[in-house]
C-alpha positions, 0 to 999 in steps of 0.5 A: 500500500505505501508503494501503490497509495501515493500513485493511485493517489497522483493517477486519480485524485478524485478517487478514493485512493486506499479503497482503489488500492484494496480493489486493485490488489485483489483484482491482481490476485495479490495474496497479503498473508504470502506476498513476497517483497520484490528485490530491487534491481534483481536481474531475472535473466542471464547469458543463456536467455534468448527470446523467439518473436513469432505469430501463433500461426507462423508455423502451420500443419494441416489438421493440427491447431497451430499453436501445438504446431509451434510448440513441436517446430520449437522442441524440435528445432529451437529448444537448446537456443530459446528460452523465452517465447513472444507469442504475438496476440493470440486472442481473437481480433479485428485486424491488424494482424492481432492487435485489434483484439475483440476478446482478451479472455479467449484464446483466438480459436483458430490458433488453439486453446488456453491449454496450448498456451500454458503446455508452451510455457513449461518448456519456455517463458511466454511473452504475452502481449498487452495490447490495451491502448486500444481494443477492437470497434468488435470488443463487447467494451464498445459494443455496450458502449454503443448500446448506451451501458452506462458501465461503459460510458467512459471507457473509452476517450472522447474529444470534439472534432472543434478541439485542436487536436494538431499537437497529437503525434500518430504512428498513422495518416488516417484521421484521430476521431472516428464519428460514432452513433451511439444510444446516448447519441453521437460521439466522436471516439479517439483511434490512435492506429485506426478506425478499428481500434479505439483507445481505452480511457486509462483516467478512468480508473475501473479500465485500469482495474480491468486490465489488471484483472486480465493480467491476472488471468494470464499469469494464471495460464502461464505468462511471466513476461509482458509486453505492453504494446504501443505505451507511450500513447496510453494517456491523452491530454488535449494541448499536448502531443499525447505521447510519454505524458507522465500519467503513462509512466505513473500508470506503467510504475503502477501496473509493474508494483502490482505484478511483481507483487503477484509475481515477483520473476514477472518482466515487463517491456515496454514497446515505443518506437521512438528516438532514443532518449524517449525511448531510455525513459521508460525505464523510469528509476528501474521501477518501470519497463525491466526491459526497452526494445532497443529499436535504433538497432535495426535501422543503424545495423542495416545501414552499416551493411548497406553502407559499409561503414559502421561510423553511426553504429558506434556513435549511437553505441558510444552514447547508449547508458549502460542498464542499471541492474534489474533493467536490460535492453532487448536487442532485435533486428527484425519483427512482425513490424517494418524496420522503423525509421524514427529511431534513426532519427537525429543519427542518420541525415535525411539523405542516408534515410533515403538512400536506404530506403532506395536500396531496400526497395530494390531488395523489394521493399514496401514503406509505410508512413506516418502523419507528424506534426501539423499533418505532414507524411513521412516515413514510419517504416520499412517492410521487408524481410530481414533476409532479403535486406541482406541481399547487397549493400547500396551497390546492389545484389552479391554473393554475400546474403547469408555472410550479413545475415549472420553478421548482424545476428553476431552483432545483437547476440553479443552486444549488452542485453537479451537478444530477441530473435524473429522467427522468420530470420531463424528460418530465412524466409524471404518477402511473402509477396503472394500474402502481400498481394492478397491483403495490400497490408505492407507488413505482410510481406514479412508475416509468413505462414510456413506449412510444416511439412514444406519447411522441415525438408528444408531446414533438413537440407543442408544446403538450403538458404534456410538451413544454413541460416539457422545452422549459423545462427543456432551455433552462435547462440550456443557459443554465447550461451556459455560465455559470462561476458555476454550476460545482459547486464555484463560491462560493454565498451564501444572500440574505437576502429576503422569505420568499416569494422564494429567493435565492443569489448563485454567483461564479466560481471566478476570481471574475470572473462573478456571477450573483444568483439569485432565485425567487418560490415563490408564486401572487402577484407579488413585488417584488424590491428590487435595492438587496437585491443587490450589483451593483457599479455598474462592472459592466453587468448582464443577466437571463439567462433573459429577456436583458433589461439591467438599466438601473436598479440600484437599482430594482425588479422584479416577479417573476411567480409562480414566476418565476425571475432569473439576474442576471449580470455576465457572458453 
């Protein structure tokens, strides 16, 4: 109550603040005689933690539901490399590929059951999504909202379309305010995506006790780990721009204290694709987000293979905060969303945004954008397929596809933090233009539905594209697995080499491992001076990925073109 009472109090002055108090601790399952107190700044993850990001339907059999699907391609393919499991929205929904959820108490029937849910979280830790900024025009919430129910008059945020509203930032063009004719006749309903997903009111305060009882339940059914999609929109405020108001980050610190009373190993992760520093807020005094997506990554990464030059990857790493304990990075390269181009923001110019762009619509990319200020269009994101990104560089299409690849996932497998990794980069799929061309919706071109029994053969082949890629992959991962350096919260400094090499040194939280890694993100041969590196001359030192000593410290190496070096003390 000390932690929660001066929150609520803040949240919803006009409430009785002990009484909420008591209804949102019951609500959460929140036990007072067996309640443990939370550590602070306790890390519930270390080096062997890697998530998968996939759909409930990514892998299909016919006759089979598709989330027992999953859980046999995983135990199969996948269960030495993961331990954490983000299944995107699994409930029924509207559109938008799940997050315009019309039932958050079911799982969608065509994916499974709940029972599906919680056989995959005795072998992994499931991420389940929270997507409460909105929910579906079809929820039984607007429904009875649109019936006139009293219950539901305020659960959702109204405004005049006669309010200046240009203030407001949105991820999308579409007009904010959708015309709706109600019993209690007509309202004009807030939509920060889209007509079809309609923003809760997080100021009334029984939508906040709904939501947690929903987060209840789905600790019931297995969830530890929550990731709370589109935050930064959560509260509206006419006059600003609607985005990181502090009643979101209070309302996020709220939502955490009552898990992790619940269930002290719970993490949550906050989704704000946004610039860094707005970004990096949401892990509030590490009382709120455990962990931030680490969204410039993608952008920056893929710019430094297209361009070879790694000069703004290792500015933006040099200027990244080391995490305080009990809060980490997650680290992506690619998702069930495009490469989002606002993270690159202030990092990249405008040109080399462009540039880009133009090379990864030759590799068949699609763009999505987004309204800003006073309407304006400009890029939100790049859809494409992480594999096919990796085709060529800005001078076009080469032999080197599956050496970028690898490349990159050396880099985010390495690099401070929990790696997250997509499931169609694991399996290399390349751009879905038959869904794309069904559905004109630009993320589908990266939202494959693999039939098992056409995938199988292919990772069995070790020839194929796919094959190969995992291969790599799942060998990195199993190297990273045994190393302390790469703990998520492990020391990380950013090497000072030629623009076409990236480094970083990661030392051990006991400080007796360190691994110096470094990568060439160009075509051609590069040169590495050890003299650059600090290896103590009282230790022996191995190239871990090659397992070759490294005899002569103040030597060279030459790293082939997207080679990647885990130069280590330690093995």
């Amino acid at each position: 109550m000390e932690r929660i009472v001066p929150l609520i109090e803040s949240l919803y002055p006009q409430s009785d603040a002990l009484e909420l108090a008591q209804r949102l601790t019951a609500i959460s399952a929140i036990d007072a005689q067996t309640v443990q107190l939370p550590v602070p700044h306790k890390s519930h993850w270390d080096q062997q933690d890697i998530m998968l990001i996939t759909y409930g339907d990514s892998i299909i059999s016919e006759g089979e539901k598709p989330l027992h699907t999953l859980k046999t391609m995983l135990d199969n393919n996948l269960q030495e490399s993961v331990s954490m499991v983000h299944i995107l929205p699994y409930y029924p929904y509207s559109s938008d590929g799940g997050f315009a959820v019309s039932d958050y108490e079911k799982i969608n029937p065509q994916l499974g059951d709940w029972h599906d849910v919680t056989e995959i979280s005795h072998g992994y830790r499931i991420m389940a999504d929270l997507v409460v900024n909105h929910c579906s025009s079809e929820h039984p919430w607007f429904k009875a909202f649109i019936d006139g129910d009293s219950t539901y008059e305020d659960f959702f945020v109204q405004a005049s379309p006669d309010e200046d509203l240009s203030a407001v930032v949105r991820p999308r063009t579409t007009p904010l305010l959708r015309h709706t004719i109600t019993k209690n006749g007509d309202k004009y309903v807030w939509c920060t995506f889209s007509h079809d997903q309609i923003d809760l009111n997080f100021a009334n305060p029984d939508v906040f006790i709904e939501v947690m009882r929903l987060i209840a339940m789905y600790i019931d059914y297995g969830a530890s780990i929550f990731r709370l999609d589109a935050i930064g929109f959560l509260w509206k405020e006419i006059g600003t721009s609607c985005i990181h108001l502090p009643q979101t980050h209070q309302a996020i610190q709220l939502m955490r204290a009552l898990i992790e009373y619940r269930l002290p190993t719970a993490i949550i992760i906050t989704e704000t694709n946004v610039p860094k520093k707005e970004n990096l807020t949401y892990f509030g005094n590490a009382n709120e987000a455990h962990m931030v997506y680490n969204f410039s990554l993608p952008p920056l990464l893929i710019n430094a293979m297209l361009s070879g030059s790694a000069r703004h990857l290792k500015t933006w790493l040099m200027s990244m905060p080391p995490a305080q304990m009990g809060t980490t990075y997650l680290n992506f390269i690619a998702s069930h969303d495009g490469i989002g181009v606002r993270p690159a923001e202030g990092i990249l110019d405008p040109e080399e945004i462009q540039n880009m762009i133009h090379s990864l619509q030759s590799f068949g990319a699609k763009v999505s954008w987004r309204a800003g200020l006073n309407g304006e269009k400009s890029p939100y994101e790049i859809n494409i397929s992480l594999i096919d990104a990796f085709k060529g560089t800005h001078e076009g299409e080469d032999e080197y596809q599956v050496a970028r690849m690898l490349c990159a996932h050396a880099i985010a497998i390495a690099l401070e933090g929990v790696p997250a990794i997509y499931i169609h980069s694991f399996l290399a799929t390349e751009n879905d233009y038959e869904t794309l061309a069904k559905t004109e919706h630009n993320r589908d071109i990266n939202r494959k539905k693999w039939p098992l029994e056409e995938l199988q053969p292919l990772l069995d082949d070790p020839q194929s594209l796919h094959a190969q890629v995992l291969s790599g992959m799942k060998g990195l991962i199993e190297l990273r697995k045994k190393q302390a350096a790469f703990h998520p919260n492990a020391t990380q400094f950013t090497l000072h080499l030629d623009d076409g090499l990236f480094g970083f040194w990661r030392q051990s939280l006991m400080r007796n491992q360190s691994i110096f890694v470094v990568n060439n993100v160009t075509n051609q041969p590069q040169v590495l001076n050890l003299t650059q590196l600090n290896l103590i001359d009282m230790d022996e030192w191995k190239e871990l990925i090659s397992g070759q000593m490294i005899e002569d410290l103040y030597g060279q190496i030459t790293l082939a073109p997207y080679q990647t070096v885990w130069i280590s003390n330690l093995w």
